[in-house]
VOLUM-915979 format. One record per residue (C-alpha): x, y, z; residue in one letter. Coordinates in steps of 0.02 Angstrom, whole numbers, plus 32768, in hexadecimal, padded with zeros to 4 digits. Example, Ala and Ser with C-alpha at 12.3 -4.5 7.8 and 13.67 -1.06 7.14 Angstrom:
// VOLUM-915979
82677F1F8186A
82AC7FCB8165S
***
This chain:
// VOLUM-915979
2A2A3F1A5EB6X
29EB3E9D5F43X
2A8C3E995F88X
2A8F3F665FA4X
29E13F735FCFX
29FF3EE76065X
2AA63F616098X
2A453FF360A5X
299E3F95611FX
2A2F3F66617BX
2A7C40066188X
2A1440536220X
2A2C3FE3628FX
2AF03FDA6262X
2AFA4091627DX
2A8C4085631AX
2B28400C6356X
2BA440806334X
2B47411E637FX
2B3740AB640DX
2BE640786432X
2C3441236403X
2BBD4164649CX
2C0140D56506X
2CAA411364C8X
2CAD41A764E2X
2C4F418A65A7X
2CE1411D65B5X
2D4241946596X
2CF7422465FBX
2CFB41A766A0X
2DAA41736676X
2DE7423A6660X
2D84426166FFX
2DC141EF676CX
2E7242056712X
2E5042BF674CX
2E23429867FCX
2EB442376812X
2F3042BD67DBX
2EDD4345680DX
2EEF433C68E0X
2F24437A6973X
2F8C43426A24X
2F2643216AACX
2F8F43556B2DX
2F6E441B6AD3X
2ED7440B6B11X
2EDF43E26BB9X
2EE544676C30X
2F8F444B6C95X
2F6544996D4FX
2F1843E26D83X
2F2843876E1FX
2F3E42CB6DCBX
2F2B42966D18X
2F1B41F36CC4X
2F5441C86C1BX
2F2141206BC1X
2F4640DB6B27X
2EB040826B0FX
2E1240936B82X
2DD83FF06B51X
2E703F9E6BA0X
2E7D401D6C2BX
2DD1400A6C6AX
2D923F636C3FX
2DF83EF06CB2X
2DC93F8F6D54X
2D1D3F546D22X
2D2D3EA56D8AX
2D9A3EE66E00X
2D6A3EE06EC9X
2DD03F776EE3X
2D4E3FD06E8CX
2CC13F7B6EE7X
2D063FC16F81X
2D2D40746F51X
2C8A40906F13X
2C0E40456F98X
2BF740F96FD3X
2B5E41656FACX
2BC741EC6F43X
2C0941716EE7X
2B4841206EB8X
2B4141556DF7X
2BFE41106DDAX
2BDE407B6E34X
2B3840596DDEX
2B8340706D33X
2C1D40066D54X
2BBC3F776D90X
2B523F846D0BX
2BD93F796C7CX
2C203EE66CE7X
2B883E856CB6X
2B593ECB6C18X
2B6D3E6E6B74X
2BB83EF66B11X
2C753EB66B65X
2C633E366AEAX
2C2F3EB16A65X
2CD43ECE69EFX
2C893F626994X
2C893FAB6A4AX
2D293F7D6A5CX
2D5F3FDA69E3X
2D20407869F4X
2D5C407F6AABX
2E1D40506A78X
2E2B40FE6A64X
2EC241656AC6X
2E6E41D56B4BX
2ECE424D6BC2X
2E68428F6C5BX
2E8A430A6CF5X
2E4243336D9BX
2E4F43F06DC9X
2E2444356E69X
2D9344AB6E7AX
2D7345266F1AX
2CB845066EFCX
2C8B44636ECDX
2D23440D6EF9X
2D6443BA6E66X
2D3B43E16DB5X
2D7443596D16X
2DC143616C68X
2DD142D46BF7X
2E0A42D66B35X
2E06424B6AC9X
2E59422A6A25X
2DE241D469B0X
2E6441D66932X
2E1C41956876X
2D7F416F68D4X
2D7B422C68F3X
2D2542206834X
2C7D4206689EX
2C8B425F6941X
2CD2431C68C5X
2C1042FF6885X
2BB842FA6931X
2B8643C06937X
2B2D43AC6874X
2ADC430668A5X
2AB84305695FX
2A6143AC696BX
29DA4355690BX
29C142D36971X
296842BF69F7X
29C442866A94X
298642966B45X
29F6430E6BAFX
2A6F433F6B2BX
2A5943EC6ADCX
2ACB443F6A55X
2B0A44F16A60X
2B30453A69AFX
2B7945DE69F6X
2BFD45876A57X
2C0544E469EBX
2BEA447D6A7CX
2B7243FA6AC0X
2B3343FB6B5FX
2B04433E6BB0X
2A95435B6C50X
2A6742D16CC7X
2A0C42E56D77X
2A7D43696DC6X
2B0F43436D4EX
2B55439B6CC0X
2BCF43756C55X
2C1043D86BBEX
2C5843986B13X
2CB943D26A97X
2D00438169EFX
2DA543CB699DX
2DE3436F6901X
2E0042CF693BX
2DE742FC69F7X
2D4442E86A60X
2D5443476B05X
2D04432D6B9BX
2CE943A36C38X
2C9143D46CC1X
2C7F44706CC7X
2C6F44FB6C2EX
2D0F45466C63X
2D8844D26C4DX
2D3D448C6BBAX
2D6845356B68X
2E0D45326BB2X
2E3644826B6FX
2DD344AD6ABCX
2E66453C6AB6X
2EE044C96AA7X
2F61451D6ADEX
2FAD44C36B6AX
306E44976B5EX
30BB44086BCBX
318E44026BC2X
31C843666B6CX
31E543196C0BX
313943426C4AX
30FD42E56B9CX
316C425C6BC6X
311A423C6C71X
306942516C46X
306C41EE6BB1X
3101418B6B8DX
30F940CD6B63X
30D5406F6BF4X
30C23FA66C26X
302A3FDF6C86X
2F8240176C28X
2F6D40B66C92X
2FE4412F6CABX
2FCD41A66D4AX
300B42596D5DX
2FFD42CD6DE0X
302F43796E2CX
30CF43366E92X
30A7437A6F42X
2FF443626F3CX
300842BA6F06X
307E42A36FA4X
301D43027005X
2F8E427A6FF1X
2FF541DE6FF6X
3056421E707FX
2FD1427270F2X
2FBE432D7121X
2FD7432B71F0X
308243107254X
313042DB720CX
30DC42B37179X
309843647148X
314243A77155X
3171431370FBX
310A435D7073X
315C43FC7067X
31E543C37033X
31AA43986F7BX
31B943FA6EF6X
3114445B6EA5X
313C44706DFAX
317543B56DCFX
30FC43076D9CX
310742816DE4X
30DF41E86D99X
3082415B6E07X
308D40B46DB5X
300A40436DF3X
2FBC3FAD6DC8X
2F473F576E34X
2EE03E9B6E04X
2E693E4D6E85X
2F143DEF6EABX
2F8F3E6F6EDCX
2FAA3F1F6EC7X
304D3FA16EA5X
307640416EB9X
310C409F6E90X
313041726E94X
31CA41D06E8FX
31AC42896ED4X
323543066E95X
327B43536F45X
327044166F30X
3311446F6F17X
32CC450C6F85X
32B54494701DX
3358443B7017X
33AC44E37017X
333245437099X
32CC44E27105X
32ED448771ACX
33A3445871A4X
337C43A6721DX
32ED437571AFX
3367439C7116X
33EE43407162X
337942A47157X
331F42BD70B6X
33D842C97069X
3416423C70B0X
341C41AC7022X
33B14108705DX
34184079707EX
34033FA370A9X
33D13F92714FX
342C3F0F71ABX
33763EEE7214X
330F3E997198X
33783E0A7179X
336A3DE47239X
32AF3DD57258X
32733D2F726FX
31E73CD671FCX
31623CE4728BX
316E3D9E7282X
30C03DE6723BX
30DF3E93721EX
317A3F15723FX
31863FCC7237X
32573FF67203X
32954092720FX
334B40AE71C4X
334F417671A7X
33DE41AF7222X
3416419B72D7X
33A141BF7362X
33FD42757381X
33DF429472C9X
332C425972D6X
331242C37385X
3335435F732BX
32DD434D728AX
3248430272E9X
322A436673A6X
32004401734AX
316843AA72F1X
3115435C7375X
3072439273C7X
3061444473CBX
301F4430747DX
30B743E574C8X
314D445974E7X
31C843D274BDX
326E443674D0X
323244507586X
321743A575B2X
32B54373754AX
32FF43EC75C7X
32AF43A4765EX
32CF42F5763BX
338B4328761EX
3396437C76C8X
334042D97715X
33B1427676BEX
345442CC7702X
341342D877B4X
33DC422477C1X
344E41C6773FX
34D642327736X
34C8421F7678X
348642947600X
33FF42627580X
346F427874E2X
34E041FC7549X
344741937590X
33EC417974C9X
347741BA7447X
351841797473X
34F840CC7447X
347740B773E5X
3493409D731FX
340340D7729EX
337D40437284X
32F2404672E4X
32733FC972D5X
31C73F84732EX
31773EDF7302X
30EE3E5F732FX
31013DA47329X
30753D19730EX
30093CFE738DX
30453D817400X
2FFC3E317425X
30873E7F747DX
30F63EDD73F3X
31BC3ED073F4X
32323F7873E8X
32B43F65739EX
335B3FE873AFX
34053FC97356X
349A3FD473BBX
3539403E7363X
35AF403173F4X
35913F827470X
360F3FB17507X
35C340747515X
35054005751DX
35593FAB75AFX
359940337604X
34F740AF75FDX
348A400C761EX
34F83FF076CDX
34DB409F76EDX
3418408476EAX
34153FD4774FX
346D403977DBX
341B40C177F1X
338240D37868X
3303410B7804X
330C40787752X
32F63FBC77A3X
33443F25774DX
32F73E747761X
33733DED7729X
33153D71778DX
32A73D3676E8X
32E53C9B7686X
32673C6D75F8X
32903BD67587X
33393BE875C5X
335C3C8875A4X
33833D0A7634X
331F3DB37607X
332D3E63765BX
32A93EE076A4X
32A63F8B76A0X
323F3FFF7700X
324940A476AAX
323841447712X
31A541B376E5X
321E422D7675X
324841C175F6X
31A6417C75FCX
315C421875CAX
31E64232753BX
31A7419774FDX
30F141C974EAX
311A42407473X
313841DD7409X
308841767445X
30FF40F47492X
30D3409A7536X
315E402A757CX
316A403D7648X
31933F9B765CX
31F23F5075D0X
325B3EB375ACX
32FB3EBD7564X
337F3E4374F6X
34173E63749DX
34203DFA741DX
34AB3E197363X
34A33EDA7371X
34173F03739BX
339C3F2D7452X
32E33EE37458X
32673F1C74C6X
31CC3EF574E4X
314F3EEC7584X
31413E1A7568X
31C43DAD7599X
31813D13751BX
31873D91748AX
32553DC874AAX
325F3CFC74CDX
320F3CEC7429X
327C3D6E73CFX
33213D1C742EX
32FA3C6C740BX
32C23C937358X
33733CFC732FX
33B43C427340X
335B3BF572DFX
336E3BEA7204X
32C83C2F71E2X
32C73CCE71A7X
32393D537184X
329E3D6E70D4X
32753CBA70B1X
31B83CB370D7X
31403CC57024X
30EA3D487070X
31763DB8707EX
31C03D8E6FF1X
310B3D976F84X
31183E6A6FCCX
31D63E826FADX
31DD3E516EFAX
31D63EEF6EB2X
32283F4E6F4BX
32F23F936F52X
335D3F4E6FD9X
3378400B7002X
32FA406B7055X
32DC40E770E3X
324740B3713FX
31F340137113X
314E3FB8714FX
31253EE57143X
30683EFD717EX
2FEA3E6C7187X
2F413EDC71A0X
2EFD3E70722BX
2F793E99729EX
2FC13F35725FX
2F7E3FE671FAX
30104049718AX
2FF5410471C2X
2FDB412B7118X
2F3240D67135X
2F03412071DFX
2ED141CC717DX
2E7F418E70DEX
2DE0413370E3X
2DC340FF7042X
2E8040B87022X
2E62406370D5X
2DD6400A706DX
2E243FEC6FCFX
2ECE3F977023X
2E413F1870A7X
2E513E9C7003X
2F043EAD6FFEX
2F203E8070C2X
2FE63E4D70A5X
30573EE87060X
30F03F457070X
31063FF27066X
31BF40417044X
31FB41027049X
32B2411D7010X
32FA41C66FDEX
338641DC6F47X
33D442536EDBX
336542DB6F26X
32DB42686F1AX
325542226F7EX
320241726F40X
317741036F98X
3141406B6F56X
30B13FF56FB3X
30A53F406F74X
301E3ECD6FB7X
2FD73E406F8AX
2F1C3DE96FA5X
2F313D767045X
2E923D6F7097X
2E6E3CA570DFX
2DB13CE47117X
2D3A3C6870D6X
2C9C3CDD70EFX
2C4C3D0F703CX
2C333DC37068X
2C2D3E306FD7X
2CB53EB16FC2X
2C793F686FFEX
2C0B3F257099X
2BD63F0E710BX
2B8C3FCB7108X
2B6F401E71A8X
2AB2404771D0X
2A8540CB7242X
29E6409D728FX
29A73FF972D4X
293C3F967262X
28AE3EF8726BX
29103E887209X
286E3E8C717CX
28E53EA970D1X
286F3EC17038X
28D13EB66F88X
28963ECA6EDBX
28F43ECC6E38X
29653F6D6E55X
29553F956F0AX
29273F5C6FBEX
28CE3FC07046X
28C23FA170F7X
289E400D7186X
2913407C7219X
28D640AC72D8X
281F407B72AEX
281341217233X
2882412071BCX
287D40CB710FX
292940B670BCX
293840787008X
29F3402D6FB0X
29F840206F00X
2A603F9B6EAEX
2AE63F9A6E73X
2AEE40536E8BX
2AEE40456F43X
2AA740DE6F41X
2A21410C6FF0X
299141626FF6X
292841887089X
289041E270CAX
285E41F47184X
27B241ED71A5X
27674231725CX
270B41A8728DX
273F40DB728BX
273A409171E4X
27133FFC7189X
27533FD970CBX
27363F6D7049X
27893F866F88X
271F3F796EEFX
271D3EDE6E7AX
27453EE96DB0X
27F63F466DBCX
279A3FF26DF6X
28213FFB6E6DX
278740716EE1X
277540566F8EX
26D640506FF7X
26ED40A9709EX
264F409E712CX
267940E771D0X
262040B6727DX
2594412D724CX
255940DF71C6X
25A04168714CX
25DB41117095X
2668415E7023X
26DA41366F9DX
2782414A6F79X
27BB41576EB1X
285F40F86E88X
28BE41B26EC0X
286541AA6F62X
27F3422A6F42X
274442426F71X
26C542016F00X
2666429E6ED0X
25B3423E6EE2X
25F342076F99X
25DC4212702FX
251F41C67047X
24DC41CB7100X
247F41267122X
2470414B71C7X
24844097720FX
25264060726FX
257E3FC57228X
258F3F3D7295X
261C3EE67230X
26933F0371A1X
262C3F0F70F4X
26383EAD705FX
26373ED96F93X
25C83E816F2BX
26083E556E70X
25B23ED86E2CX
26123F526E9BX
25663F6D6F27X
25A83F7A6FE6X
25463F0F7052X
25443F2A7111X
24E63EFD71B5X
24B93F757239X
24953F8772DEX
23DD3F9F72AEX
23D23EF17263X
23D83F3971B5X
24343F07713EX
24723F9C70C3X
24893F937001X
24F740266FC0X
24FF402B6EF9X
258E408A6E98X
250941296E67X
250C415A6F29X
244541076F36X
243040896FBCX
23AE40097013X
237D3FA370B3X
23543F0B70D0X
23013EF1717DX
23493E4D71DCX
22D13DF37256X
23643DE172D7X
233B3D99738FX
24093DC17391X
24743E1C7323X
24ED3E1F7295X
25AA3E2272E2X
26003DEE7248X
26253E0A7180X
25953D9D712AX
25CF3D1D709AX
25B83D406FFCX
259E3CBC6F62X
254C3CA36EADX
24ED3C146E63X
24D03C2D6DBBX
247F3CE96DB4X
24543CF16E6EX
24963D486EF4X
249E3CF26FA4X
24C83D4C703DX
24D53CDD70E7X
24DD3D1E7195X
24DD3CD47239X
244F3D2372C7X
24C63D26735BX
24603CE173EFX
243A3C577466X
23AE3C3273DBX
240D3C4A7351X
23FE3C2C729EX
24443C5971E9X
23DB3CB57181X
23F63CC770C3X
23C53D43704CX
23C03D376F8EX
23C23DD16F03X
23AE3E3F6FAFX
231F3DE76FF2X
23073D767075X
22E43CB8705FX
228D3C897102X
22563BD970DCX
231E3BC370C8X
234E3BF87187X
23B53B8071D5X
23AA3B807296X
244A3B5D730BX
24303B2973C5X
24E53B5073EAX
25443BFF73FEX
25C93C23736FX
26313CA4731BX
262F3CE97260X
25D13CD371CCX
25BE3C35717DX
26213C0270EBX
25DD3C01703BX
26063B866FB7X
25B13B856F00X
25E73AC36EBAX
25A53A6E6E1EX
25003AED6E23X
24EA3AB06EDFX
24F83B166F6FX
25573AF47017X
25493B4470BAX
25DF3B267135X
25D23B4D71F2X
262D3B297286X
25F93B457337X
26623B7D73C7X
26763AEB7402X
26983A927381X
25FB3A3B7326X
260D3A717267X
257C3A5D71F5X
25753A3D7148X
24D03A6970DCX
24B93A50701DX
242D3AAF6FE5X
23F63ACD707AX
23E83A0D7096X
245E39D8713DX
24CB395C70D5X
250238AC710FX
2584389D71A0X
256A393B71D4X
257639977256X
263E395E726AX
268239857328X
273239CA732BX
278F39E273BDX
27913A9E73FEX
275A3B3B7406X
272F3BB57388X
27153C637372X
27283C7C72BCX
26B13C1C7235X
26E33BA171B0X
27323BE970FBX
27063B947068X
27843B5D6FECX
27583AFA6F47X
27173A546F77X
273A3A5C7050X
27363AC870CFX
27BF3B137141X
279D3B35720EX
28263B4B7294X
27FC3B55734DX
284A3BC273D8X
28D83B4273E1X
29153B807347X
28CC3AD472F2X
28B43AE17249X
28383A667213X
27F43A24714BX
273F39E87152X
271139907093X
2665397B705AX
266538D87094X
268A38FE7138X
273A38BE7143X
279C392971BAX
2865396571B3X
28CC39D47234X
295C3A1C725EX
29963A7E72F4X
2A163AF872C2X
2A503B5B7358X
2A4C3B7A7416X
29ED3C177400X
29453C417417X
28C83C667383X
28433CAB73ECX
282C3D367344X
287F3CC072C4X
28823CDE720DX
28553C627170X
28673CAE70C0X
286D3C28702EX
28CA3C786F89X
28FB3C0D6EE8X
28DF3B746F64X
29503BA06FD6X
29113BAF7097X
29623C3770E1X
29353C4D71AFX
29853C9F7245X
29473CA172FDX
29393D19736EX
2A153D2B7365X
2A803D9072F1X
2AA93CEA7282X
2A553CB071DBX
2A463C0C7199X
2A203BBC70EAX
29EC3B1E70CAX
29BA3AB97021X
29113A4B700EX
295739C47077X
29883A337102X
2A293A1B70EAX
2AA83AC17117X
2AEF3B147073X
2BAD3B2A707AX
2BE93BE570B1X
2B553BD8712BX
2B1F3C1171B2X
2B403CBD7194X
2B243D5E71FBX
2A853DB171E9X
29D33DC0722AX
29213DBA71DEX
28F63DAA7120X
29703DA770ABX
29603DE36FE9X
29B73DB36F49X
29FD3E406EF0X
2AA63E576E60X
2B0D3ECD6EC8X
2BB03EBF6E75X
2B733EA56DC1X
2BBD3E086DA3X
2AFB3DC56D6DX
2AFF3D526E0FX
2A953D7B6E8CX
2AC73DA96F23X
2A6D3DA06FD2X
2A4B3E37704DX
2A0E3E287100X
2A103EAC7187X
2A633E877223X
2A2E3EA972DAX
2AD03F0B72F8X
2A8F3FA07282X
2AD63F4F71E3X
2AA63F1E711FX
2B143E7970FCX
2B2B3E567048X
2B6F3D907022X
2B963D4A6F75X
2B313CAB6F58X
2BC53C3F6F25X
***
């Protein structure tokens, strides 16, 4: 009986255990079928992206796609423009951001997305992304039953069309989830479109967009638009364009590091075109690329070389004339020159340029020289000699044999006006060129020392082929090719550079390349391959300097997101970081500015009037502001801690503006005036403000919690400059200040302290600036001096300039000063030059993360109307 009567106490909680586990059970279950179900039950991507785009992109995994762009100073570049601002911000902001590391992250972004960029008449370009959440799909199918009820600023829910709705600032963006699909667009249109699903690609088409591929991102476009922008829309190149097909994709395989970069497309050559359009041009396009025989000539001094290997120069003429400016009728001077030709060389031009001259055409610089080098093959040697005696006897082309450089006898020609003015067609001047015949082929060029160059070098065993530059930018290239381009960007720009900005930016960290067209099997492929080869030891951070329109004071203010500084006296610009995003507002009158402390990211703005506003972290008027104070300041104000402006005035006032628009004076009993910023400091809960009374009786006046403290007046026999310097130490305060001509003082509590004054050498205009435990002066010499509190003295003269308006600003312990020149200097505690300075810049610098790599980096204007940006190595 015990035995059954223990069974059945024990019996609750034994069926609570089982009750307990079947529920777990069977919620096992239910995830496990649901997620089973998602998994089955899907759809294809590519159904649901509309198919009219302009370029799409296809990855596997977004993680891998877009986490190594993330550090890449490709993107830097691109993006340091002010449409660009949100994209930047949020890149730089991920490259910092802890959740990189985060492997939950991870992996929900390895999912496979496939994107497209569609042109729109009104806004441009419109956007449509899908991506395949696959099993994980299990959480996104329950987004429009759970996120409805949640509150989420900016997104809304739509339960007629079963779509949310994600606003931010002027931005919308629409989203969609089908089975295991999230889609993304942005516009309501084409997210319809794509929700249809009913988009069909060929198999082919498939293959392209989404095929396996050794790079993370596959890249699709619309074949002649895509050629259209790698090729350029004006001259030989639009018609260029014309010739690729409409209908097909091309693929562009690229892959680009912060080392080198590759790109490779293959544009289908419409059928239409071969059969109808300009027979010349056709001629050409249908001509299969072959090896030039140039290349392998050029010597290892050569820097660049432009080689064209598409037909003879008849075959060129023809395909080519026709296309040339509009304004030029070029049959008629091809016409004219012929009949000047005849009469004077009793040659026609056919005879003078076709008859024996073979199809590789080439220019090219060498090292060191600025001068370039044409290069023209030579298909038949004895008809060159006959046509070139023709032209050294007649009366109107001079020859100069007379010139023997390095041992080598060189020619002169003196073109006639006629074929001078065939040649600028082609923007070509050459009225006075050098020539040398040299293993098939003609150079010209206007120096003698660069055909000596090119003759001597043709001897020699070094070869361009050889060189690790060229062969670091030919790995990847075909021996075959039509036109090809060796460019080193400081002495040569591709033309597929000269029309696109952005690229142009993009390709300044890849400075070495080459850049290869070639046409086969009624197809046209480019391929660029360049490589990172920049020797510049400056620091400057990718994407500036940036361009500034107005001239500035050099007076940069910075606080944790942004810096401020002022344009032409009236306007107050603003740069976010990293965003790089600009604001501005222009103000009628001249300005002064000074940002708020504690992160408020507000700026205080008093014009010459005496009129106070504020400006909110958009730029936009503080709806308590403006006040009218009616006094004019007589220097730039400063911000208290507590966020109060505090300015003097021409009245001898000195004005206290708080944040709720109220304000107050305090009268000054001036015999002078107020000409610069006073110093700020606390000790302990007290404010102290210091000024100096500029006169021949001068003194410094000090005023505590905004009142003054006469009995702590210090007078100054002795004309000077500024404010002086402030320094709250070990619940003691120090007063710093140096005369013009050179006698600095030293008080300590108001108590002149031992040694003091200390002479220094000089003259100065500026007053000390107080660092932790010294004080920094530098005197119109540009001498920058280090007075301790014991009176011990260091210098160091830094330049032949002037600093008759220098600049001292002490961050992290770091002096950073400038004179009155365009060149910046940094030095550490023992005055001792940092390495990548001096730098270029002028006034006070700020320390700001531009590039989201959590270093800071430093900013400074520039007296040439620009904002420098350096990374502090």
């Amino acid at each position: 009986m015990e035995n059954s009567e223990n069974i059945k106490k024990r019996n609750p909680f034994v069926v609570f255990l089982k009750v307990l586990l079947i529920i777990l059970a069977v919620l096992v279950l239910l995830v496990g079928g649901w997620i089973g179900f998602c998994f089955f039950n899907k759809t294809d991507s590519l159904k649901h992206l509309p198919d009219n785009f302009f370029i799409s992109v296809h990855a596997d995994s977004v993680w891998d796609a877009v986490e190594p762009v993330l550090d890449l100073q490709a993107a830097d570049l691109f993006l340091t423009n002010q449409e660009s601002a949100g994209t930047r911000k949020l890149l730089m902001e991920l490259r910092g951001s802890d959740l990189r590391n985060n492997k939950w992250i991870k992996l929900a972004a390895s999912r496979e997305v496939s994107g497209a960029i569609y042109n729109n008449d009104i806004n441009g370009f419109d956007f449509a992304a899908v991506v395949d959440f696959k099993w994980l799909s299990a959480v996104t199918r329950l987004a429009p039953v759970i996120l409805p009820h949640i509150n989420i600023k900016g997104l809304e829910y739509n339960p007629k069309s079963l779509f949310f709705e994600y606003t931010n600032k002027d931005s919308k963006y629409f989203i969609k989830t089908k089975k295991n699909l999230v889609i993304v667009a942005s516009n309501e249109f084409l997210l319809a479109q794509a929700a249809k699903g009913n988009t069909q690609y060929s198999e082919a088409n498939r293959q392209i967009m989404t095929g396996k591929s050794h790079i993370p991102i596959r890249i699709t476009a619309n074949s002649k638009k895509l050629a259209a922008l790698a090729l350029g829309t004006e001259g030989i190149s639009a018609e260029l364009t014309k010739y690729i097909s409409s209908t097909d994709l091309t693929s562009l395989d690229l892959s680009i590091t912060n080392e080198n970069i590759n790109v490779k497309a293959n544009f289908p050559l419409s059928k239409e075109m071969l059969e109808n359009g300009d027979k010349s041009l056709t001629s050409l396009i249908t001509n299969k690329s072959s090896v030039p025989a140039f290349i392998s000539r050029l010597d290892s001094a050569v820097q660049y070389y432009t080689l064209l290997n598409a037909g003879t120069l008849e075959e060129l003429k023809n395909a080519v004339f026709p296309l040339l400016d509009s304004n030029i009728d070029t049959k008629a001077l091809w016409d004219k020159s012929n009949s000047l030709c005849k009469s004077f060389l009793s040659l026609t031009l056919e005879e003078l340029l076709f008859s024996w001259t073979g199809k590789e055409f080439a220019v090219f610089g060498l090292e060191n020289k600025n001068d370039p080098v044409f290069a023209i093959q030579i298909n038949d040697e004895n008809q060159r000699q006959y046509v070139f005696d023709k032209l050294v006897s007649s009366i109107i082309i001079k020859d100069n044999s007379s010139l023997i450089l390095d041992g080598i006898r060189l020619s002169r020609l003196e073109l006639p006006k006629f074929l001078q003015d065939l040649l600028a067609l082609f923007k070509l001047s050459l009225p006075y060129p050098y020539f040398a015949i040299r293993d098939g082929f003609i150079y010209f060029s206007e120096s003698a020392e660069n055909l000596s160059a090119v003759y001597m070098g043709l001897k020699k065993d070094g070869r361009l082929t050889q060189t690790e530059n060229w062969k670091a930018v030919s790995s990847n290239q075909s021996a075959f090719n039509t036109l090809s381009l060796y460019y080193n960007l400081e002495r040569s720009i591709p033309f597929f550079l000269r029309q696109n900005a952005s690229l142009s930016n993009i390709l300044e960290l890849y400075s070495l390349g080459r850049f290869d067209l070639r046409f086969n099997d009624s197809t046209l492929e480019i391929q660029l391959q360049a490589i990172s080869n920049s020797e510049s030891t400056t620091n400057v951070v990718r994407g500036f300097p940036m361009e500034l329109t107005g001239r500035n004071d050099g007076k940069l203010y910075g606080t944790e997101k942004s810096i401020f500084w002022v344009e032409n006296g009236k306007t107050a610009i603003k740069l976010d970081y990293p965003s790089t995003k600009m604001y501005q507002k222009t103000f009628n009158d001249k300005i002064y500015i000074v940002p708020h402390k504690n992160g408020s990211e507000k700026l205080w703005i008093v014009n010459d009037l005496g009129d106070v506003f504020v400006l909110d972290k958009d730029f936009q008027m503080d709806s308590v502001f403006p006040i009218y104070t009616g006094e004019k300041p007589c220097a730039n104000p400063v911000c208290a801690k507590d966020n109060t402006l505090i300015f003097t005035t021409e009245s001898k006032n000195l004005v206290f503006v708080n944040t709720d628009g109220s304000f107050e004076k305090l009268e000054l009993p001036l015999s002078g005036g107020i000409k610069a910023p006073v110093s700020i400091e606390y000790l302990g809960d007290d404010e102290i403000l210091a000024m100096y009374d500029k006169s021949f009786l001068g003194k410094i006046l000090t005023v505590k919690n905004r009142a003054l403290v006469p009995e702590e007046d210090l007078n100054l026999m002795e004309i000077s400059f500024g404010s002086p310097a402030l320094k709250a130490l070990d619940g003691d305060l120090y007063k710093a200040f140096i005369t013009q001509r050179g006698n600095f003082y030293l008080w300590k509590n108001n108590e002149l302290m031992e040694n003091f004054p200390v002479k220094i050498d000089g003259v100065f205009n500026e007053n000390a600036v107080a660092a932790d435990d010294c004080f920094y002066v530098m005197s119109n010499d540009c001498t920058l001096s280090k007075i301790s509190l014991d009176g011990q003295l260091l210098s160091v003269k830094f330049s032949y300039t002037t600093a008759e308006n220098p600049f001292i600003r002490i961050i992290d312990d770091i002096i950073y000063a400038c004179g009155d020149g365009n060149t910046l200097y940094a030095f550490n505690e023992n005055l001792e030059l940092l390495p990548d300075f001096p730098v270029a810049g002028w006034g006070f610098p700020v320390l700001g993360d531009v590039n989201g790599d959590n270093k800071k980096d430093l900013f400074v204007l520039s007296i040439d109307k620009k904002l420098n940006v350096y990374d502090l190595k």
